[in-house]
N, C-alpha and C positions, 0 to 999 in steps of 0.2 A: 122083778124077775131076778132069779139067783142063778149066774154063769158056775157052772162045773166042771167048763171044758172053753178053751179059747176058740172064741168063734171070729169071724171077719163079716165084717159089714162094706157093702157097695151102697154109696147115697147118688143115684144120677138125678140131677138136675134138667129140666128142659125147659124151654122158653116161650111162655103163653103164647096161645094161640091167637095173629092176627100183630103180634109186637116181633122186633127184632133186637140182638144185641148190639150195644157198641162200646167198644174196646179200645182206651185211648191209653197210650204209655207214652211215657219219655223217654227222649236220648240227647244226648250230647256232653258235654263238660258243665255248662253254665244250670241253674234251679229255675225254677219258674211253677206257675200251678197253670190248669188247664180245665175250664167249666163252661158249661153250658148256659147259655141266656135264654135261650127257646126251643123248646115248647116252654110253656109254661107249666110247671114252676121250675124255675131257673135252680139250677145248683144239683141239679138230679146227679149230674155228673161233677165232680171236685176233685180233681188228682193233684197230686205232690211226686206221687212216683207212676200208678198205674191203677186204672179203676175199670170196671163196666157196668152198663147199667141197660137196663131194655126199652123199645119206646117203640112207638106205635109205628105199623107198617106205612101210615101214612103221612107219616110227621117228617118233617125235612127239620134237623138240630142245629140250630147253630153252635160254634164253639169258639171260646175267647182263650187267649194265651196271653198270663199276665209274668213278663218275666221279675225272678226276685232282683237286689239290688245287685248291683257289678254285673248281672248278666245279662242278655239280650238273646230276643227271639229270632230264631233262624227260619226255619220252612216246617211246612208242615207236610205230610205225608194222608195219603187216602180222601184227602177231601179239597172242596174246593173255596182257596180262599175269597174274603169279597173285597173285589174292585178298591181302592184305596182304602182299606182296613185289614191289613196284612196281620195285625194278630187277632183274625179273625177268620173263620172259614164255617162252610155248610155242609151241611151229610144227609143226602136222601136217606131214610131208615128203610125204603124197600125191601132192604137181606140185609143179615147179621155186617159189620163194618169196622173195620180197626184203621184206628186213627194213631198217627205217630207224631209229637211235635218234638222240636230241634230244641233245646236251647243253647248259646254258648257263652261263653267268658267275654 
């Protein structure tokens, strides 16, 4: 196709039907990455700064907080951590879900 004239393009995105999204970023001073162990296959999610990814309405995801060197993991936000494995937490996938983890110095 040969343009003659500037045109604009809308691309909308929407999120299969029966999956939801989840939206995990980071905040703090300190680095760390932020992945998921389950469902299987692990890694769907891998952030360094901020990632999403979609996963079944029925899937609950775990999420692992690995902080880099000199820094340490803080809290996480939107989900719930587990029981003595604090860089660690779960997320019902029922509705779209943004997750927030801490890291610090």
């Amino acid at each position: 196709m040969i343009l003659s004239q500037a045109r604009s393009v809308v691309a909308r995105f929407t999120t299969p039907a029966g999956t939801a999204a989840l939206v995990v970023s980071k905040t703090g001073v300190g680095t760390g990455m932020v992945k998921n162990t389950s469902p299987l296959p692990a890694g769907k999610i891998t952030c360094r700064t901020a990632c999403v990814a979609n996963f079944l309405t029925s899937q609950t995801v775990t999420l692992v907080a690995t902080p880099a060197t000199g820094s340490r993991f803080g809290s996480w936000q939107g989900c719930t951590p587990k029981v003595g494995l604090p860089l660690q937490c779960t997320v019902p996938m029922n509705q779209a879900r943004r997750v927030i983890a801490t890291f610090n110095q």
